[in-house]
C-alpha positions as CSV (number, residue, x, y, z in Angstrom):
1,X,67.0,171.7,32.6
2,X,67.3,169.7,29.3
3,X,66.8,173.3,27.3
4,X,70.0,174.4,29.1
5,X,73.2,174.9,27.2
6,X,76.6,176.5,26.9
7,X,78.6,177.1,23.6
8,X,82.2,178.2,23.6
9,X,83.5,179.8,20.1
10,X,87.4,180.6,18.9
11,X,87.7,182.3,15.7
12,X,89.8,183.6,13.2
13,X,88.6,186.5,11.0
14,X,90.5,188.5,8.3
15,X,89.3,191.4,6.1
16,X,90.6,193.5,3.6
17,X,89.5,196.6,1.7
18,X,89.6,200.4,0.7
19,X,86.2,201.5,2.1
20,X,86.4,204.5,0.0
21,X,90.0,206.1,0.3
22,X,92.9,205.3,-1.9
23,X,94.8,202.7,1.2
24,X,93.0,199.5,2.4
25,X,92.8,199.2,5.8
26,X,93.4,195.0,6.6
27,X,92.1,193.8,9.9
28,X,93.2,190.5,11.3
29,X,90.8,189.1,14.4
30,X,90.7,186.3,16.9
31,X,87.2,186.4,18.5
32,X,86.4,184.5,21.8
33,X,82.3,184.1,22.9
34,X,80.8,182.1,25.6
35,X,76.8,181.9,25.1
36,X,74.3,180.3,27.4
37,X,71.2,179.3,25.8
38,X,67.8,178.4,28.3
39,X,64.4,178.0,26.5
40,X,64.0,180.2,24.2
41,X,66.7,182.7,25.8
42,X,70.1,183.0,25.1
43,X,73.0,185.1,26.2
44,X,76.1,186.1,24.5
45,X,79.5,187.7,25.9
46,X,82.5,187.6,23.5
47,X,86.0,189.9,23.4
48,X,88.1,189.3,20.4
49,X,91.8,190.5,19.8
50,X,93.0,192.8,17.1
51,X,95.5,193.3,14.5
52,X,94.8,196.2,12.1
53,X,96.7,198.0,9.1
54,X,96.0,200.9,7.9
55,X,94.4,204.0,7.9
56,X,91.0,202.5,9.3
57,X,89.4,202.4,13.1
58,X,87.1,199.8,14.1
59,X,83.3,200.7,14.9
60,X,81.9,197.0,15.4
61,X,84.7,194.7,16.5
62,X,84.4,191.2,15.3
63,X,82.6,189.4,18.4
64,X,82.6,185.8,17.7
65,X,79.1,184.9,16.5
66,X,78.1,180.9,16.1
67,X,78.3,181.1,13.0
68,X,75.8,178.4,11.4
69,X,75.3,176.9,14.1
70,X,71.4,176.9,14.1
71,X,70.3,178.7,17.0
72,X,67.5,176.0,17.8
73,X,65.0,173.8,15.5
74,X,68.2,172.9,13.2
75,X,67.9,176.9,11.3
76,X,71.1,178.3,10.8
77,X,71.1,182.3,10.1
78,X,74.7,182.9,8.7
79,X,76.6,184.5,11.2
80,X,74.1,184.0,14.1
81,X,71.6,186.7,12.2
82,X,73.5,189.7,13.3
83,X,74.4,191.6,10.5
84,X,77.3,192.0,11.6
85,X,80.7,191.8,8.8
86,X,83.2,189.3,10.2
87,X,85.7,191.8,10.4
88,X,83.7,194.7,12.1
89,X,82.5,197.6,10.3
90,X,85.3,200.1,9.2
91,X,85.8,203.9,9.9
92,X,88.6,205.1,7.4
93,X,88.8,209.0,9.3
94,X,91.7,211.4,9.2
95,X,94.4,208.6,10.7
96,X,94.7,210.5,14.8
97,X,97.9,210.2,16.2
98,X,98.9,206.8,14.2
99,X,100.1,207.3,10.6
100,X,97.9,206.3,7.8
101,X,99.6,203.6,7.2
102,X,100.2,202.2,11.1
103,X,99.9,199.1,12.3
104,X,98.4,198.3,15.8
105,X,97.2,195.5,17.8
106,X,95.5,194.5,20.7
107,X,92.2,193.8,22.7
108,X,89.3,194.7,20.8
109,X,85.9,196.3,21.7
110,X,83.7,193.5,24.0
111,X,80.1,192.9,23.4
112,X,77.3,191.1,25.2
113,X,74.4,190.4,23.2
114,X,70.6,188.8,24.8
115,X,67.9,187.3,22.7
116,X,64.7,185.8,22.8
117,X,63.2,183.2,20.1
118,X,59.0,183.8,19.7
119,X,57.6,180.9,18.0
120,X,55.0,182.0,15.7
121,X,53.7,179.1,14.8
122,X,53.6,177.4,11.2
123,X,57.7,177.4,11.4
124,X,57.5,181.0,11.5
125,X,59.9,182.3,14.5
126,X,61.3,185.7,15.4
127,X,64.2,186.4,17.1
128,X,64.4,190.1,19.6
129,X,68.0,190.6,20.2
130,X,69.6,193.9,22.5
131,X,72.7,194.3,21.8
132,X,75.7,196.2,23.1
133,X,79.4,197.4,22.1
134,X,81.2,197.6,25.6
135,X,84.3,200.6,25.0
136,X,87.1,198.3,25.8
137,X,89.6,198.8,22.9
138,X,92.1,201.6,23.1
139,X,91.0,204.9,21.0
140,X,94.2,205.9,20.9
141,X,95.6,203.4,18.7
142,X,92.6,203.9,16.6
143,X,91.5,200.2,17.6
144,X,87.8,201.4,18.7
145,X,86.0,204.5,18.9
146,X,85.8,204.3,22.8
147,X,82.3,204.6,22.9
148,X,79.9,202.4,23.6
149,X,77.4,201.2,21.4
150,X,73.6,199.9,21.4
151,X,71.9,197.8,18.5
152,X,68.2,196.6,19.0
153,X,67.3,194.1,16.2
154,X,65.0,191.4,15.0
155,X,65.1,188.4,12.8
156,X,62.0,186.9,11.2
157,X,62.2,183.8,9.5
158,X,60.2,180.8,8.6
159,X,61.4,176.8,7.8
160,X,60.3,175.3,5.5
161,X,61.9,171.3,6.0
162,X,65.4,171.2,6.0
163,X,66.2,174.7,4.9
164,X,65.2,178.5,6.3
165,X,64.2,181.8,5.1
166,X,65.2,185.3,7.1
167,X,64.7,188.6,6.7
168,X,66.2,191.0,9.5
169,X,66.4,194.7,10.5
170,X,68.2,196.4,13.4
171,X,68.9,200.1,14.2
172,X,72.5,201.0,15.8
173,X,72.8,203.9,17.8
174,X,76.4,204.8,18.4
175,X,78.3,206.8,20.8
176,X,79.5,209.7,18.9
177,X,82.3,212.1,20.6
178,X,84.1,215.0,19.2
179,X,87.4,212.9,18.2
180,X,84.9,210.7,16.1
181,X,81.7,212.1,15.5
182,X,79.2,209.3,14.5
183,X,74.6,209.1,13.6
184,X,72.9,206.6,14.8
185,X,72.3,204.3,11.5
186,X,69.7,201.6,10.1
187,X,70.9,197.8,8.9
188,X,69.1,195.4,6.8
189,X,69.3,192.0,5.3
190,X,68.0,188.5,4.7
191,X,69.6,184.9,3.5
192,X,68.6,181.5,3.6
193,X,70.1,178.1,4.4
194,X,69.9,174.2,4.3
195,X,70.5,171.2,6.5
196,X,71.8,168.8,4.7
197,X,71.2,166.2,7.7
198,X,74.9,164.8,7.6
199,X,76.0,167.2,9.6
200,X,76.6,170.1,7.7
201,X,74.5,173.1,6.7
202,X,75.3,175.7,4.2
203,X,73.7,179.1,3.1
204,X,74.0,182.6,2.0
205,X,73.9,185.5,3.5
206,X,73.2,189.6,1.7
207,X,73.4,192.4,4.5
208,X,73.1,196.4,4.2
209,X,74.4,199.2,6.5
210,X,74.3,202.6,5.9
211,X,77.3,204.5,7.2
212,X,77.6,206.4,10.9
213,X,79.4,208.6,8.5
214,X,76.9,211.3,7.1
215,X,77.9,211.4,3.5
216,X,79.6,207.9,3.1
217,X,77.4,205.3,1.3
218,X,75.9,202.4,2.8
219,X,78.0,199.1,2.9
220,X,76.9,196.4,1.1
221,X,77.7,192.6,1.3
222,X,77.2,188.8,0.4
223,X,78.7,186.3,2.4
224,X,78.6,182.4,1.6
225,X,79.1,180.0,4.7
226,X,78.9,176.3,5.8
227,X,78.8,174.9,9.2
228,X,80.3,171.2,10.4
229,X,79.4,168.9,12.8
230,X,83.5,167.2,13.6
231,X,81.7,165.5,16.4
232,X,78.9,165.8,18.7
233,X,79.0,169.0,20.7
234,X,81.8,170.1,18.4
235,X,81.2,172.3,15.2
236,X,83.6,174.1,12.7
237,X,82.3,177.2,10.5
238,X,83.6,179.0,7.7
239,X,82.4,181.9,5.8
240,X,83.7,184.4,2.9
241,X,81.9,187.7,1.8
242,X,82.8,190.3,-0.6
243,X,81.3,193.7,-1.0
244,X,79.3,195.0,-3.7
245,X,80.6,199.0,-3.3
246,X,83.4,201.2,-2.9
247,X,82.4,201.4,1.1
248,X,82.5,197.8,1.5
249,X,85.1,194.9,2.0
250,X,86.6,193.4,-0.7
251,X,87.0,190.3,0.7
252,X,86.1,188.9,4.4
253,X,86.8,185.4,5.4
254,X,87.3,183.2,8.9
255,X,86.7,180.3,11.0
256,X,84.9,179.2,13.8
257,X,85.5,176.6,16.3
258,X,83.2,175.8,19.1
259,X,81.9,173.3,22.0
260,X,78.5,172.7,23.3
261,X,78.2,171.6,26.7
262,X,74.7,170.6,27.3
């Protein structure tokens, strides 16, 4: 099937911020994904590795989006129209058994994600996309939550020649326990980019997410990003946000590498 395809993606994410309390909590990430697209399907399993600082636990772990890389009919979405922050979102509670100020490492929460592409005619398209968080990083270190998580969301967007238009919504609902009780929460956002037909295509992202914490404000962000073509099958992305609140990074940035076999 010529509509077949398999991307694999290596990445390197770093974040950095307060979220709220007086220490930041720094998270250093090294996504892997391996996503098969057919048609107008696609499906995404990805496990990154971990290195945080601070007082903070991990509620989304970074899982290695394609970052720009189009997603079909040349549109890139920023960070595959997730939502999702390159470092993971960012629970700053009471610290557990590891002092506010610990550092820990190791295999981060998993994720497998499906989604199908409607075409809606007049280069409108939407995007359904199930989503979920598999518990695989340790709770005790404070690495993950150890609960798993579902996200059902949906990306509308429209081209419009080389460049795209999005708006997207998703609702989270997130496995709350005793140790770190958690509501289900509501995400929001929209950006735009442009193929620059040399191989490179650039945009800019904005995304909301209210807290899982009641009484913590929502998180919100901008990112900037740009995706190149090295060499056919083989892309590089980068991308950089900062937050616009006291409960959102103050800076994010990373890389992607990644192969299409097709």
């Amino acid at each position: 099937d010529d509509d077949e395809s398999v991307r694999i993606s290596v990445g390197a994410n770093y974040s950095s911020g307060e979220y709220g309390e007086i220490e930041k909590t720094k998270v250093l990430s090294a996504p892997v994904s391996i996503k098969y697209t057919n048609s107008n399907f696609s499906f995404r399993v990805s496990v990154p590795y971990v290195r945080i600082e601070g007082p903070g636990t991990l509620l989304d772990t970074p899982d290695g989006g394609d970052s720009g890389s189009g997603g079909g009919r040349g549109r890139g979405r920023g960070r595959g129209g997730s939502g999702s922050s390159g470092s993971g979102d960012v629970d700053v509670g009471d610290g557990g058994a590891v002092p506010l100020s610990g550092k820990r490492s190791g295999i981060g929460d998993g994720v497998m994600a499906a989604t199908y592409s409607l075409d809606l005619g007049s280069d409108f398209f939407f995007d359904a996309t199930g989503r979920v968080k598999l518990p695989t990083a340790s709770s005790s270190k404070r690495i993950g939550t150890g609960k798993a998580d579902v996200t059902v969301s949906g990306d509308l967007g429209k081209d419009i020649g080389p460049a795209s238009v999005y708006v997207h919504g998703r609702r989270r609902f997130a496995g709350s326990s005793t140790l770190t009780p958690l509501r289900d929460t509501w995400g929001a956002g929209g950006g735009a980019s442009i193929n620059t037909g040399e191989g490179l295509v650039i945009g800019a992202d904005y995304d909301w997410q209210q807290s899982p914490i009641t009484g913590n404000p929502a998180s919100s962000e901008v990112t900037g990003w740009a995706s190149f073509r090295l060499a056919k099958g083989l892309n590089l992305s980068l991308f950089g946000s900062t937050g616009l609140n006291n409960n959102s990074t103050d800076f994010a940035g990373g890389m992607t590498i990644s192969v299409l076999f097709d």
